[in-house]
N, CA, C and O atoms as a DFTB+ gen file, in Angstrom:
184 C
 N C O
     1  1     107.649     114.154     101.665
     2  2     108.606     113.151     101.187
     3  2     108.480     112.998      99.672
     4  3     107.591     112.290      99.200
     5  1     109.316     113.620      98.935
     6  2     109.492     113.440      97.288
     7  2     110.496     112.393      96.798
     8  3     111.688     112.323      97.098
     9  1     109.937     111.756      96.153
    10  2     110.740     110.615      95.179
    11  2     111.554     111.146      94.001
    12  3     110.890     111.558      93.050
    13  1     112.994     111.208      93.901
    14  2     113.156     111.587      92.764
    15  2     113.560     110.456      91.939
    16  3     114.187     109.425      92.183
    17  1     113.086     110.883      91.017
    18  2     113.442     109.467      89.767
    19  2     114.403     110.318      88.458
    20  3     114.201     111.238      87.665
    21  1     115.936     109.041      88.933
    22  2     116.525     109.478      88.150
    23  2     116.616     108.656      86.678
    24  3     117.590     108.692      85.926
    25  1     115.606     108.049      86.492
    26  2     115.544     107.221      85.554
    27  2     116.544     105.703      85.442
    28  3     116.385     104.718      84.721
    29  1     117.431     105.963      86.312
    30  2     118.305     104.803      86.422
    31  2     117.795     103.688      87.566
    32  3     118.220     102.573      87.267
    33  1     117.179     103.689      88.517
    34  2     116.971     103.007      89.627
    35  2     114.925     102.818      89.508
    36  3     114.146     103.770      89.560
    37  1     114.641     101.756      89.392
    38  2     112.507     102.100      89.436
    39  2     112.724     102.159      90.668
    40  3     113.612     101.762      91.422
    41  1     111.361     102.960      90.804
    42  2     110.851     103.302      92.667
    43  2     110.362     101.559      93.420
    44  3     110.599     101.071      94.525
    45  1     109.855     101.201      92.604
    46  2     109.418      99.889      93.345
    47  2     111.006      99.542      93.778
    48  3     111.201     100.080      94.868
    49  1     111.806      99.073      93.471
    50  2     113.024      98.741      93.830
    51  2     113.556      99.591      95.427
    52  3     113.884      99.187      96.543
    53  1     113.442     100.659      94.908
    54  2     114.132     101.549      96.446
    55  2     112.862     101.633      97.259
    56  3     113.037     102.324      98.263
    57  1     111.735     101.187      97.153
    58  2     110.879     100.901      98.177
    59  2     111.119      99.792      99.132
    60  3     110.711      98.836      98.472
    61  1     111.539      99.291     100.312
    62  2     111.267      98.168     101.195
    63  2     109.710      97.989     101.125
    64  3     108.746      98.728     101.325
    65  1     109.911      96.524     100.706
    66  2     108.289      95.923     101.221
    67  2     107.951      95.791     102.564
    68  3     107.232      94.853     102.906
    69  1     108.443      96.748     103.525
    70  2     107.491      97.139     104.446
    71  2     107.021      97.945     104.764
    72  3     106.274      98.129     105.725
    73  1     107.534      98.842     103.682
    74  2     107.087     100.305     103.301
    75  2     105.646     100.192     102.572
    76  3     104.728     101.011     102.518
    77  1     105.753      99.045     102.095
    78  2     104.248      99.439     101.114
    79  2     103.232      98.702     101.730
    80  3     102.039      99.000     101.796
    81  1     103.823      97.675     102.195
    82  2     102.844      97.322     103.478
    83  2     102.206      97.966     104.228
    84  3     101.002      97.816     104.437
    85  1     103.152      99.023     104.894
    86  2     102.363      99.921     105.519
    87  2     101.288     100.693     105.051
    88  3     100.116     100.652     105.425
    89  1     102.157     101.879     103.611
    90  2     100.946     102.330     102.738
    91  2      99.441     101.483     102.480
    92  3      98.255     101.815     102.496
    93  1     100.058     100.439     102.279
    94  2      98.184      99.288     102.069
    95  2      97.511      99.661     103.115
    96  3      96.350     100.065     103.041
    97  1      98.184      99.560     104.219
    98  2      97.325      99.168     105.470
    99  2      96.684     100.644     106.116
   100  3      95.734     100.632     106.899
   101  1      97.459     102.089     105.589
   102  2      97.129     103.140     106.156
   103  2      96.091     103.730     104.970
   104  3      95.435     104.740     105.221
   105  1      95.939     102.897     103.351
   106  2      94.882     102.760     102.691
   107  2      93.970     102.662     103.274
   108  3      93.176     103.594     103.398
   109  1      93.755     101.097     103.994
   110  2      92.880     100.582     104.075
   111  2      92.047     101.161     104.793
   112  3      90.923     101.500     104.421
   113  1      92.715     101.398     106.344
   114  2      91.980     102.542     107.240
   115  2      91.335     103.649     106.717
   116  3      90.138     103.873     106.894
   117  1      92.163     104.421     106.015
   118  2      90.810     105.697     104.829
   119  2      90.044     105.630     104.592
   120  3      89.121     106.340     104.991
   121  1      89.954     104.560     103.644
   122  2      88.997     103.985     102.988
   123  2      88.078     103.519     104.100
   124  3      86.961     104.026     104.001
   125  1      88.260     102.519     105.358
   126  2      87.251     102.375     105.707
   127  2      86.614     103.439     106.782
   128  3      85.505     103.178     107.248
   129  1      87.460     104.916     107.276
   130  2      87.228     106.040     107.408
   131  2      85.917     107.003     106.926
   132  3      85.091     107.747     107.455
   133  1      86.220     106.570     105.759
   134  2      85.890     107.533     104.225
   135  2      84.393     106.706     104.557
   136  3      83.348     107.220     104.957
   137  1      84.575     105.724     104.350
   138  2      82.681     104.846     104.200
   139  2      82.398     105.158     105.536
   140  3      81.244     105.582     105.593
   141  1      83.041     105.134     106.855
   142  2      81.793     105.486     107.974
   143  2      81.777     106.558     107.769
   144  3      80.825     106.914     108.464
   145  1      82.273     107.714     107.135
   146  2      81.932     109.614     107.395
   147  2      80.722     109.256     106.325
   148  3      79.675     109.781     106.706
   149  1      80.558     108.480     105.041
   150  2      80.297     108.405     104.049
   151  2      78.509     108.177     104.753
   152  3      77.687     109.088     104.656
   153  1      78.190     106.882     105.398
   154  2      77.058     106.774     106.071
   155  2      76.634     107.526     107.010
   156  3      75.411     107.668     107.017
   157  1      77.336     108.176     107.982
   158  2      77.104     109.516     108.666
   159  2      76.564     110.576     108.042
   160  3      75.548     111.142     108.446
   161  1      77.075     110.834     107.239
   162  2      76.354     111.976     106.074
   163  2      74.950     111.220     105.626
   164  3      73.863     111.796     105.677
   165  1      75.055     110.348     105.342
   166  2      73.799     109.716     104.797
   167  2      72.719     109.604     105.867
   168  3      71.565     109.363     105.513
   169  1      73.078     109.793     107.391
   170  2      72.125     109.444     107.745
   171  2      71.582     110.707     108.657
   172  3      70.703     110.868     109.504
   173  1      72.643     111.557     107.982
   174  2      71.883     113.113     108.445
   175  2      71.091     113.641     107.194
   176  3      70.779     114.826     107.074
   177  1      70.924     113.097     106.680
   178  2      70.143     113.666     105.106
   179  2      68.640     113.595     105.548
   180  3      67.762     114.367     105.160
   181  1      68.465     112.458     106.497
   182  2      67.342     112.019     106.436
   183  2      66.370     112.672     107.205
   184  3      65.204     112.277     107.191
């Protein structure tokens, strides 16, 4: 999915805020993804 920016319209605008809602929330999951693989690794080091 590519955004084109024609310089006339900002992207925040043609975004619905439940679009970015979502993005936050499929952040958030990564991120807290990312830290349990993150301690998994850490606790095979040992």
């Amino acid at each position: 999915q590519v955004f084109q920016y024609d310089g006339k319209s900002s992207l925040s605008k043609d975004i619905p805020t439940l679009e970015i809602k979502k993005l936050q929330e499929q952040n958030a999951n990564l991120r807290a993804a990312i830290a349990q693989m993150r301690k998994e690794m850490e606790s095979l080091d040992e």
